[in-house]
Structures are given as structure tokens and as C-alpha cells.
N, C-alpha and C positions, 0 to 999 in steps of 0.2 A: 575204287573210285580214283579216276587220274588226278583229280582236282583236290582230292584231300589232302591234307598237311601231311608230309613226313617226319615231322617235328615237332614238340611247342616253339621253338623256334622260329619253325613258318606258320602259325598260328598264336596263340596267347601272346606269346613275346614279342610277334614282330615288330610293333613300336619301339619297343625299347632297343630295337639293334638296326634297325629301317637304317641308320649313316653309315652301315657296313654295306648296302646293298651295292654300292660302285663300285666294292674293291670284293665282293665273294660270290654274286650273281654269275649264273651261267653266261648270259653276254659278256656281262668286264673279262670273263674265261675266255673265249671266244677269241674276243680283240685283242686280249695280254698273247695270246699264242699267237694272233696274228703278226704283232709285230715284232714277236721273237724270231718269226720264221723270213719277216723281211727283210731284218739288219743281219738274219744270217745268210740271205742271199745277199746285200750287200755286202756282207766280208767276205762270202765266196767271188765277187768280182775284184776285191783289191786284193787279193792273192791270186790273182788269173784262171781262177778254176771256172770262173763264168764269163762271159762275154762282156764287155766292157761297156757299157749301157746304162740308160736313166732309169730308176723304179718311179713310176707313176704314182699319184697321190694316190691309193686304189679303196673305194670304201668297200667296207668288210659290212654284208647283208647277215645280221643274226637269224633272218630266219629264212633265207635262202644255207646257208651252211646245216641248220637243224634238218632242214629238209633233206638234203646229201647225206645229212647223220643217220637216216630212219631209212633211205635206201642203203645206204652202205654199211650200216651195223658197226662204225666207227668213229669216232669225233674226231680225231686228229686228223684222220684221211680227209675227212670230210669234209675243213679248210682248204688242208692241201690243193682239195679238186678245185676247190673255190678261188684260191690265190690262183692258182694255173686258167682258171676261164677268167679271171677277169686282168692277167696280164695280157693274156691271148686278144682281149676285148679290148685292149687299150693299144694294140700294135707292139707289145713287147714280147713278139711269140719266142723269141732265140733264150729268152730268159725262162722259158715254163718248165723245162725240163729238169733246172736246178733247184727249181723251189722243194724243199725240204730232202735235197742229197746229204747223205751220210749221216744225217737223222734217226732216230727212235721216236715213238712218242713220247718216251718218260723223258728224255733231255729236254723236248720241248716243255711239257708239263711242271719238270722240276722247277723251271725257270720262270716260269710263269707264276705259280702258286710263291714263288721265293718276292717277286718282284710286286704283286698283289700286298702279299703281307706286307713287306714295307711298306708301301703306300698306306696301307690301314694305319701302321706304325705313325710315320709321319702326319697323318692327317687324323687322324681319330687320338692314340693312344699318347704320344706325346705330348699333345696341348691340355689334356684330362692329367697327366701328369704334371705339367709344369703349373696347373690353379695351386697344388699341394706344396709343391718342392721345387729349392731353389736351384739353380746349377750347383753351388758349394753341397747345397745336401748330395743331388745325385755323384757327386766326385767322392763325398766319405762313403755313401754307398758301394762305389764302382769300388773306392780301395777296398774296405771292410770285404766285401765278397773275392775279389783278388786276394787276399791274405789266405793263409793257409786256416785260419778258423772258418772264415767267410766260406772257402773252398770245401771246408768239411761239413758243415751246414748244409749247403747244398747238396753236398754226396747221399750223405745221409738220412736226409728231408724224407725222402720218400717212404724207404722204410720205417722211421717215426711216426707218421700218417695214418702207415699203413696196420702197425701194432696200436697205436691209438684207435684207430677206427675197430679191430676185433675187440679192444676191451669195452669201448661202447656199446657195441651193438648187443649184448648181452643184458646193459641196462636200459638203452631204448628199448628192447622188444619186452622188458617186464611195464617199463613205463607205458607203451604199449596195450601191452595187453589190461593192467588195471583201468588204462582208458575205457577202453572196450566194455568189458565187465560191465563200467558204471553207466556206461551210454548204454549198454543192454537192461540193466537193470532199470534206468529211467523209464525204459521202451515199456519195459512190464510193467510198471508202476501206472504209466500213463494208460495202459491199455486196461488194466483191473480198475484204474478211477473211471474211464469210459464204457466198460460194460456196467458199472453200478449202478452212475447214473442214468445210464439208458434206463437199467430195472424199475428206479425209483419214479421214473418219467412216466414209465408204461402206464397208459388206461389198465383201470381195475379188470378182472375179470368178468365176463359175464356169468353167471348159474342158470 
């Protein structure tokens, strides 16, 4: 089904992370790439590699681009065409050529998801922080993990986690399973009280 969740994320959860949608939504994707790809046609003009020209205000259609996506079997490309018709659309045809030269998609993409996150950072993640903690705390923080204990904490975290988590699981799965057991055993309890009184209900027999 196209329309089912790939997640609980985009399902059960989605309220509870709905203020992330402007900074991880396939569009905020879209248009983060788009104007990575336009400040870097702007820098290919102030180093002379492009012609010397105004880039137009140009809006970026999310679902004319999706559409180039589903013929072209590629997202990044599928701006690219988009930036290139719609500078051609505006009279800046000498400019189409350099839209996304000497490019990959992952440079564009690194840059994009780097630039997204912050924004989540600044707008989501730091003001949830600062209800808690004050600048002085986050500065003993900043030193404490900059020291060499701090530094080794973190080295180490992981693996800690990760041996903590195997000696666990050994006692959730008996915790576990005694669950079970008892939830099965209710099962059969309840099911031999309801055959009983079925019997005891039943009209007598006839002879």
C-alpha cells in the first residue's frame, strides 16, 4: 500500500514530532538542495566560471520536481532539470548549463541534511534545552566532556550500552516469559470457568 506508514514515526507518533516536519519532510529536502545548488551557481559566477548574471528569484515546484523524479529514476537530477527550465523560463538561458557543474549528488545531499539538522538544532532542540539548563551549566558540560574523563565517557559509552544491554536481555526474556505463562494460564482459567458455567446453564436433558 503507497499510503501506509513506513514507520511509527509516520504513524502513532506523528504528533509528537509533527515540529520536525519543516526541517525532515521530503519538500524542506527538495528546497534545502535547491538552494545549495544556487549559491553554488552563485559562486561559480564570482570565480568566472559562469557568466556574470543575476539569478532570479526562481520558485522551486515540489511536485513538478517529484514528477521529473518518477521519470527520471533520480532526485538530484530531477531538480537539476527543474533549476535549468525554470532559469531558461526566466531569460537566464547562459546560466542553465552550470547549474549543478562539478557536482555529485552526495555533495549536494551532505549539505543539505548538515544544514536541515541545524536548523532542527536551533529551532527545535536548543530552546527544549535551555527550559532545563542554564548557559553556565551548558559551559561545565562543554568543559567536563572536553576533559579527558568527559572524552573517555564518551569513547566508551557505547560499548557500556552495549554489554549492559546483553546482560539484560537474558533477564527481560525470563521476565518475559513468566509473563506469558501467567497471561496463558489466566487464558485457561478463564476458559474452564466458561465451559462450567455454560454446563451448569444448560437446560436438563430430555429422556
Amino acid at each position: 500500500m503507497k499510503d501506509s506508514p513506513l514507520s511509527p514515526i509516520d504513524d502513532r507518533y506523528y504528533e509528537e514530532v509533527r515540529e520536525l516536519t519543516p526541517f525532515f519532510s521530503q519538500e524542506s529536502l527538495v528546497q534545502e538542495r535547491a538552494r545549495i545548488e544556487l549559491e553554488y551557481l552563485s559562486f561559480l559566477m564570482r570565480v568566472g566560471v559562469a557568466p556574470s548574471s543575476k539569478i532570479p528569484a526562481l520558485e522551486v515546484s515540489y511536485e513538478e520536481v517529484k514528477g521529473l523524479e518518477a521519470d527520471l529514476g533520480h532526485d538530484v537530477k530531477a531538480l537539476e532539470v527543474h533549476l535549468v527550465n525554470r532559469l531558461r523560463a526566466s531569460g537566464r538561458e547562459e546560466l542553465a548549463p552550470f547549474v549543478h557543474l562539478g557536482l555529485t549528488s552526495e555533495d549536494v545531499n551532505n549539505l543539505a541534511y548538515a544544514r536541515l539538522l541545524l536548523s532542527a538544532l536551533k529551532s527545535v532542540m536548543i530552546p527544549a534545552y535551555e527550559k532545563h539548563f542554564t548557559k553556565g551549566d551548558m559551559d561545565a558540560l562543554t568543559a567536563f566532556y572536553s576533559a579527558p574523563t568527559g572524552q573517555k565517557i564518551l569513547k566508551e559509552m557505547p560499548a557500556i550500552m552495549s554489554e549492559a544491554m546483553e546482560t539484560m536481555m537474558p533477564i527481560m526474556r525470563r521476565s518475559i516469559d513468566r509473563m506469558t505463562e501467567g497471561v496463558q494460564e489466566q487464558v485457561t482459567q478463564m476458559k474452564k470457568g466458561s465451559t462450567k458455567g455454560a454446563e451448569q446453564n444448560a437446560p436438563p436433558a430430555k429422556n
